[in-house]
ROMARFI-946771 format. One record per residue (C-alpha): residue number from 1; residue in three letters; x, y, z. Coordinates in Angstrom, 2 decimals, padded with zeros to 5 digits. Layout:
! ROMARFI-946771
<r pos="NUM" code="ALA" east="X" north="Y" up="Z"/>
...
***
This chain:
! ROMARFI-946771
<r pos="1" code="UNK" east="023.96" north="033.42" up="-010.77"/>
<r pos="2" code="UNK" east="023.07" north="030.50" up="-008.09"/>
<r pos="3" code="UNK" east="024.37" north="031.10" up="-005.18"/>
<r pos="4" code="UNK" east="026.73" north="028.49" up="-003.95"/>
<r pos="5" code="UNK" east="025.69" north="028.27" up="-000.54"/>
<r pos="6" code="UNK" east="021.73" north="027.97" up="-001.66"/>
<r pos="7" code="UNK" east="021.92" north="025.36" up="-004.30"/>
<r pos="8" code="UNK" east="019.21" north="022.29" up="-003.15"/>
<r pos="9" code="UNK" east="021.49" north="019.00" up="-004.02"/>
<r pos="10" code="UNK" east="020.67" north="015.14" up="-004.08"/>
<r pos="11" code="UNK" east="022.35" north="012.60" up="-001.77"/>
<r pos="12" code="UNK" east="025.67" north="012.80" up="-003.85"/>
<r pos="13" code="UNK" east="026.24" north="016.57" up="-003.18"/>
<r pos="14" code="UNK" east="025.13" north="017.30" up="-006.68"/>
<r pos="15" code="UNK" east="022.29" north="020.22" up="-008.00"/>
<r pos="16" code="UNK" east="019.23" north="019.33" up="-008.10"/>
<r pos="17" code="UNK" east="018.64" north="022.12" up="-011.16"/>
<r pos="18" code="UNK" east="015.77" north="023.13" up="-012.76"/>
<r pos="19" code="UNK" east="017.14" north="023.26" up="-015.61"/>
<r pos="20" code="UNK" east="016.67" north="026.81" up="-016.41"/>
<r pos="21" code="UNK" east="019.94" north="027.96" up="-014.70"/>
<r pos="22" code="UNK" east="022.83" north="028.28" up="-015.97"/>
<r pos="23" code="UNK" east="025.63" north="026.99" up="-012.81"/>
<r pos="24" code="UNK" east="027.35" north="030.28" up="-013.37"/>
<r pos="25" code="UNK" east="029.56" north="030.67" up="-009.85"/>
<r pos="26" code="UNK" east="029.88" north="026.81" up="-010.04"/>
<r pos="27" code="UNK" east="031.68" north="027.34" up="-013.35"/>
<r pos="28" code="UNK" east="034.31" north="030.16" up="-012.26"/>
<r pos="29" code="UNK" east="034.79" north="028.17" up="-008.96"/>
<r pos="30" code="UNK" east="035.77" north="025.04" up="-011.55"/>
<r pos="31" code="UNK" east="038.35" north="027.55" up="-013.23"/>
<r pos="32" code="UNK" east="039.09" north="028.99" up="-010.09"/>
<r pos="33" code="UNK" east="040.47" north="025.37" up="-008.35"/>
<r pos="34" code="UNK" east="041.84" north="024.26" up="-011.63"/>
<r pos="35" code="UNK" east="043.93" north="027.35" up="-011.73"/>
<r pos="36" code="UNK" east="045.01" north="026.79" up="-008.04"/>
<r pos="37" code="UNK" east="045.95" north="023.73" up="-009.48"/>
<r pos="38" code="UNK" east="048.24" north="024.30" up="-012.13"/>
<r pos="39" code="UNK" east="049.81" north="027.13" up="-009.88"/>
<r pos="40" code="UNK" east="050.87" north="024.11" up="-007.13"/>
<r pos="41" code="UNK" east="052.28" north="022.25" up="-009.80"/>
<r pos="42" code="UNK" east="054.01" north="024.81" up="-011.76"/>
<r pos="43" code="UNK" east="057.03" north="023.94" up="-010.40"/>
<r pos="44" code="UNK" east="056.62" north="020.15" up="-010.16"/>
<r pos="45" code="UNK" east="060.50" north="017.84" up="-011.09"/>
<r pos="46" code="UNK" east="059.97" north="015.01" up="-013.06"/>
<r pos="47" code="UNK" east="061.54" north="012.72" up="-010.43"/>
<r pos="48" code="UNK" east="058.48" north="014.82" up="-007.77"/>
<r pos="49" code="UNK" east="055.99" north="014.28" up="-010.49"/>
<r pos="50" code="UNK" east="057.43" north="010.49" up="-010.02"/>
<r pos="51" code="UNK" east="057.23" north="009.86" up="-006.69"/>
<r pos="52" code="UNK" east="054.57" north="008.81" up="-004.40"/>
<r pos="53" code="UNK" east="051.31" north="011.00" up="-003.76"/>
<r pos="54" code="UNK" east="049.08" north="010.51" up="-000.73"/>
<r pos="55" code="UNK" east="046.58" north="007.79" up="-002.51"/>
<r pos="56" code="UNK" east="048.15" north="004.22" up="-002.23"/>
<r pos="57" code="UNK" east="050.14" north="002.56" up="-005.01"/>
<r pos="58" code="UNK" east="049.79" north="006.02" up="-007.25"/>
<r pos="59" code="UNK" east="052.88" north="007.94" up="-008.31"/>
<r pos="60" code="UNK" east="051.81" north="012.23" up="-008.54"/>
<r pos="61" code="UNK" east="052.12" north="011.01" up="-012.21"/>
<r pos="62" code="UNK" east="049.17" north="008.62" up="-011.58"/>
<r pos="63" code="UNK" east="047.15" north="011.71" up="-010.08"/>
<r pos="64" code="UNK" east="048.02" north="014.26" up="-012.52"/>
<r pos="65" code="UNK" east="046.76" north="011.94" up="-015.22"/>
<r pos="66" code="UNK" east="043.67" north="010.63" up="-014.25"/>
<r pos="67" code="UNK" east="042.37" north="014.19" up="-013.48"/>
<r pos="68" code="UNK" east="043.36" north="014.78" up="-017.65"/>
<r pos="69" code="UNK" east="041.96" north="011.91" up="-018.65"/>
<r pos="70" code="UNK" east="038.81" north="012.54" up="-016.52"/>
<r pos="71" code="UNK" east="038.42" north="015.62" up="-017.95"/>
<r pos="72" code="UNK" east="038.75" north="014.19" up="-021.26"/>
<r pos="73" code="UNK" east="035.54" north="011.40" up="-020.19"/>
<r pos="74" code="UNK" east="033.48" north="014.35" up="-018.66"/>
<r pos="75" code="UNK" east="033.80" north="016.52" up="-021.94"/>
<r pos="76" code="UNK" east="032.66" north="013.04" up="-023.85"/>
<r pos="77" code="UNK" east="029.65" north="013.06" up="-021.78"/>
<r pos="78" code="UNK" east="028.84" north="016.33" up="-022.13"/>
<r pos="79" code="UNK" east="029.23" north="016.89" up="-026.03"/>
<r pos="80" code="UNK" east="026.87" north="013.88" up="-026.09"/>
<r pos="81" code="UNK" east="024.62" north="015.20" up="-023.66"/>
<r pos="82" code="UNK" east="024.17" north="018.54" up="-025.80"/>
<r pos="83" code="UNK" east="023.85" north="015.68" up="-028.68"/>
<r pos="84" code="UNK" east="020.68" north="013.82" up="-027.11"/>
<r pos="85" code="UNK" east="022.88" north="010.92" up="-026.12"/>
<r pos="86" code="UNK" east="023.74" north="009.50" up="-022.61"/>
<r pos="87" code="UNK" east="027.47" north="008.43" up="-022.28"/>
<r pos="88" code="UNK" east="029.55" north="006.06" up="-020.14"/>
<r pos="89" code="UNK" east="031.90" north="008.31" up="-018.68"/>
<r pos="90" code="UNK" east="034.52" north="005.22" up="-019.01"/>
<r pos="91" code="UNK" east="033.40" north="003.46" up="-022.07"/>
<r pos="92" code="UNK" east="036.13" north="000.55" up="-021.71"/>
<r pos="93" code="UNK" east="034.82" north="000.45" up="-017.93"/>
<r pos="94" code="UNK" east="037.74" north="000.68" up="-015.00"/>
<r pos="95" code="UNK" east="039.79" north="-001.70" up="-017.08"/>
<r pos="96" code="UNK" east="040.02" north="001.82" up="-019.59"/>
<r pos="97" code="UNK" east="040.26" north="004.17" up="-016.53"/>
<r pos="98" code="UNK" east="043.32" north="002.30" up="-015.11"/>
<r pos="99" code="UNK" east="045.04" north="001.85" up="-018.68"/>
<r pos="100" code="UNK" east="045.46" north="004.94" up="-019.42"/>
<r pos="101" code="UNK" east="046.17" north="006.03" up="-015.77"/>
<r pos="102" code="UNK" east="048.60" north="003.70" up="-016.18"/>
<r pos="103" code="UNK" east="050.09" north="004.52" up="-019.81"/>
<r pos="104" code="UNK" east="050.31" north="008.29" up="-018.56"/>
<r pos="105" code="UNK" east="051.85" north="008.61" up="-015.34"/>
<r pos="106" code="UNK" east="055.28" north="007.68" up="-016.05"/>
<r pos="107" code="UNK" east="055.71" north="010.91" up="-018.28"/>
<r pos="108" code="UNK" east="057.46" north="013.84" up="-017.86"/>
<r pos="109" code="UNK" east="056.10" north="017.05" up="-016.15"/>
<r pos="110" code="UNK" east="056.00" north="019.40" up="-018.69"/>
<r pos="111" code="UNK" east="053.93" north="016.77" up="-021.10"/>
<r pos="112" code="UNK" east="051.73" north="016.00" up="-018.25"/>
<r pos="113" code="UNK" east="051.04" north="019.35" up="-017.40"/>
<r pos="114" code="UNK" east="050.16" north="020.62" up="-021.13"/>
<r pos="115" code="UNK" east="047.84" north="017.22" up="-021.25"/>
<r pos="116" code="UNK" east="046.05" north="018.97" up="-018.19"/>
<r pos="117" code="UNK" east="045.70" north="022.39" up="-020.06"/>
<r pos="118" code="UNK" east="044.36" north="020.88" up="-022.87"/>
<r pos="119" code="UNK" east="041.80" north="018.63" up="-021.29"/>
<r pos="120" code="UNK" east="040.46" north="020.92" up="-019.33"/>
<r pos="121" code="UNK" east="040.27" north="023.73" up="-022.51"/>
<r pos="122" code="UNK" east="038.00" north="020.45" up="-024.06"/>
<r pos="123" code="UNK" east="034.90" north="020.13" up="-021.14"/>
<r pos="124" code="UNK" east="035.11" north="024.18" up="-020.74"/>
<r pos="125" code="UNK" east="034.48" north="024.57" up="-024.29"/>
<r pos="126" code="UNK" east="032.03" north="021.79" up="-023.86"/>
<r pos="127" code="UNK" east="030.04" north="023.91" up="-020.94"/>
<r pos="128" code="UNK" east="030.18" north="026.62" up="-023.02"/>
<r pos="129" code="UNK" east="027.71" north="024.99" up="-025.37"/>
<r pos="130" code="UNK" east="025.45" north="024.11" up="-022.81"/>
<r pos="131" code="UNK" east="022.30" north="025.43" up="-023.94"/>
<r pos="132" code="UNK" east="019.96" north="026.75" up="-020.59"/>
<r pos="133" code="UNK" east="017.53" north="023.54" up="-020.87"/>
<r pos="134" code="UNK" east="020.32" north="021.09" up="-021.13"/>
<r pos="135" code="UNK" east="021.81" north="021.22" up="-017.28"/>
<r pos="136" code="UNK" east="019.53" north="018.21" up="-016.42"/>
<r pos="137" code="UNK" east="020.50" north="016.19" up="-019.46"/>
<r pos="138" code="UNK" east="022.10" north="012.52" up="-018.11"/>
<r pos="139" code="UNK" east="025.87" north="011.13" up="-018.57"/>
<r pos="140" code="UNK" east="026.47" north="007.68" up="-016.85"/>
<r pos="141" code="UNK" east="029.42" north="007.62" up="-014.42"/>
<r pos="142" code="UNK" east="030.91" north="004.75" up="-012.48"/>
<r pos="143" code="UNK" east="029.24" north="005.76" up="-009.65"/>
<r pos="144" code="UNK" east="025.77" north="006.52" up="-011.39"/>
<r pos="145" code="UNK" east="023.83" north="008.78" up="-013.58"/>
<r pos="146" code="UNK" east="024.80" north="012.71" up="-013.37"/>
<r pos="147" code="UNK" east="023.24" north="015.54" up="-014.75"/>
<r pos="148" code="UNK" east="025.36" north="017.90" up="-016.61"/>
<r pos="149" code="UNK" east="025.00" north="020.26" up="-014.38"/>
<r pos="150" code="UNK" east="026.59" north="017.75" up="-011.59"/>
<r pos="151" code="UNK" east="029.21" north="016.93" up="-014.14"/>
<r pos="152" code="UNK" east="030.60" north="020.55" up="-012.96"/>
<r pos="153" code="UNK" east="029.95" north="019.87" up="-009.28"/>
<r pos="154" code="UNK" east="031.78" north="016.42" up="-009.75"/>
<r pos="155" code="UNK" east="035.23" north="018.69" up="-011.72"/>
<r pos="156" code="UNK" east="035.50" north="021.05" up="-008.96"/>
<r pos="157" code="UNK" east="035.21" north="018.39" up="-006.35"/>
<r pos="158" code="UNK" east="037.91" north="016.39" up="-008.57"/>
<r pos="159" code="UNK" east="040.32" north="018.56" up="-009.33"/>
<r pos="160" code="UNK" east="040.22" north="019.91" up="-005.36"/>
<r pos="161" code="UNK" east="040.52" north="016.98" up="-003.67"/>
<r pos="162" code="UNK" east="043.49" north="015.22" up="-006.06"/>
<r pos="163" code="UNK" east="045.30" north="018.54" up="-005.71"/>
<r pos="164" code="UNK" east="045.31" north="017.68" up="-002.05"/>
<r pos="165" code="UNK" east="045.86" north="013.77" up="-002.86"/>
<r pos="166" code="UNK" east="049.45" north="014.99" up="-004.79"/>
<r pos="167" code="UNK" east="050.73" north="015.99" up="-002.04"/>
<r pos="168" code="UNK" east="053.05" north="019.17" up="-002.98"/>
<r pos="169" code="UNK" east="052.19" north="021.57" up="-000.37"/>
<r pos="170" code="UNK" east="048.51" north="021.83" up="-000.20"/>
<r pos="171" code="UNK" east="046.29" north="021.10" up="002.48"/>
<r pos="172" code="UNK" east="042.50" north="020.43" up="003.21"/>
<r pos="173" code="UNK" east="043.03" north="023.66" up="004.90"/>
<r pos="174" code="UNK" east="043.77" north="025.78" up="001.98"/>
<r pos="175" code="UNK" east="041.00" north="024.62" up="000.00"/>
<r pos="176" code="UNK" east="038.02" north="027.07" up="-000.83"/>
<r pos="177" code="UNK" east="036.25" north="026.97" up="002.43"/>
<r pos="178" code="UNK" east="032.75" north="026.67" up="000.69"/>
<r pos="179" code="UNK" east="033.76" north="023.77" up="-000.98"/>
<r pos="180" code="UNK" east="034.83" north="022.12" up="001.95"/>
<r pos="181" code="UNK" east="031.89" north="022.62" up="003.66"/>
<r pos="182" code="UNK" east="029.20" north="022.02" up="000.76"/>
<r pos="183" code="UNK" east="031.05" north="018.13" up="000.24"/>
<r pos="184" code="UNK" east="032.22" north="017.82" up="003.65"/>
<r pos="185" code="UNK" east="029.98" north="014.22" up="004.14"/>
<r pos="186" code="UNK" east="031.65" north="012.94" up="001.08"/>
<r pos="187" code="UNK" east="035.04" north="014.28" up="002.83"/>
<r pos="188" code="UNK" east="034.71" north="012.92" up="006.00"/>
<r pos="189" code="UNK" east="034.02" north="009.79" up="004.39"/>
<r pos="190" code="UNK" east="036.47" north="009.31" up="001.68"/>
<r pos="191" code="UNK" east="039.48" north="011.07" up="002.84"/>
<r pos="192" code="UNK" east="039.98" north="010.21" up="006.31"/>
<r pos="193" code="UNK" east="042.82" north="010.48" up="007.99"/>
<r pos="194" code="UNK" east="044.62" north="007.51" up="006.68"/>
<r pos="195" code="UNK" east="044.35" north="009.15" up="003.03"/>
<r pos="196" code="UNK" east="044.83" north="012.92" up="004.44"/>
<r pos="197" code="UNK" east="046.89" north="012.95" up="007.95"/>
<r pos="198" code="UNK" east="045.80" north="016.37" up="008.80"/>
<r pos="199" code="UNK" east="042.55" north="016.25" up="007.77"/>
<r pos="200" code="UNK" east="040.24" north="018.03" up="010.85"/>
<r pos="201" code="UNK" east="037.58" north="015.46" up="011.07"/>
***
């Protein structure tokens, strides 16, 4: 397995792989958060799901369905990757991302949180058919080209950080405290205080 803590990574906070590896621990740790996920949320209302989370102008409904639908783009990008073919994450660009944020968020819990099971079931089955010399294969995100390998860096990081953003109990403070400290940069500078009040930095 890699170990977590000895993983080189580019300027992103993604693995720099050789290829040959297989991002074993980085896989449970994705099932690991997404499970602490669905376990905050378990007993989410629909008017909680409806009301406001900690990111600006998004409902909990907003959150919960942009980390399916994300899901839904990584899995994409990955069955094309195992394909031979680089995909846009978003192929409709943000104007598709904030659709179908949009169309989604306004539902009620229960759908919302069997969307979640699915879409994640999707990019683990996905992973599961990544063959050893495919974790460097390219996707294209909004924010760049990512190996496959970071696609899994970029879920745990996703699913983490938006389970803070929903605001239903959990802190910055309960997170994994590996994660926290392999992606504090991107931390420190995207969820500041203003987006996280008691965030330590």
């Amino acid at each position: 397995m890699l170990e977590r803590t000895g993983v080189a990574t580019d300027d992103e906070g993604e693995p720099m792989s050789n290829g040959d590896v297989r991002p074993v621990d980085e896989l449970l740790a994705v099932d690991a958060a997404f499970a602490m996920f669905l376990g905050a949320i378990a007993g989410l209302t629909d008017t909680e799901a409806h009301g406001a989370s900690l990111l600006p102008g998004w409902s909990r409904g907003h959150v919960l369905t942009h980390v399916a639908r994300s899901g839904d783009a990584d899995a994409r990008t990955v069955e094309g990757a195992i394909r031979g073919e680089v995909l846009d994450k978003y192929p409709g660009g943000n104007a598709e991302r904030t659709r179908d944020i949009e169309e989604g968020a306004g539902r009620d819990t229960e759908t919302m949180r069997a969307d979640l099971v699915v879409s994640q079931a999707r990019l683990t089955a996905a992973w599961s058919r990544v063959d050893r010399d495919m974790w460097t294969r390219l996707t294209r995100t909004p924010a760049g080209p990512r190996s496959v390998a970071g696609v899994v860096y970029a879920r745990e990081r996703e699913i983490l950080v938006h389970l803070v953003d929903l605001d239903v109990g959990v802190s910055v403070r309960d997170l994994p405290a590996d994660y926290v400290e392999r992606d504090r940069a991107w931390l420190v500078e995207y969820r500041t205080t203003a987006t996280w009040p008691d965030a330590p930095w």
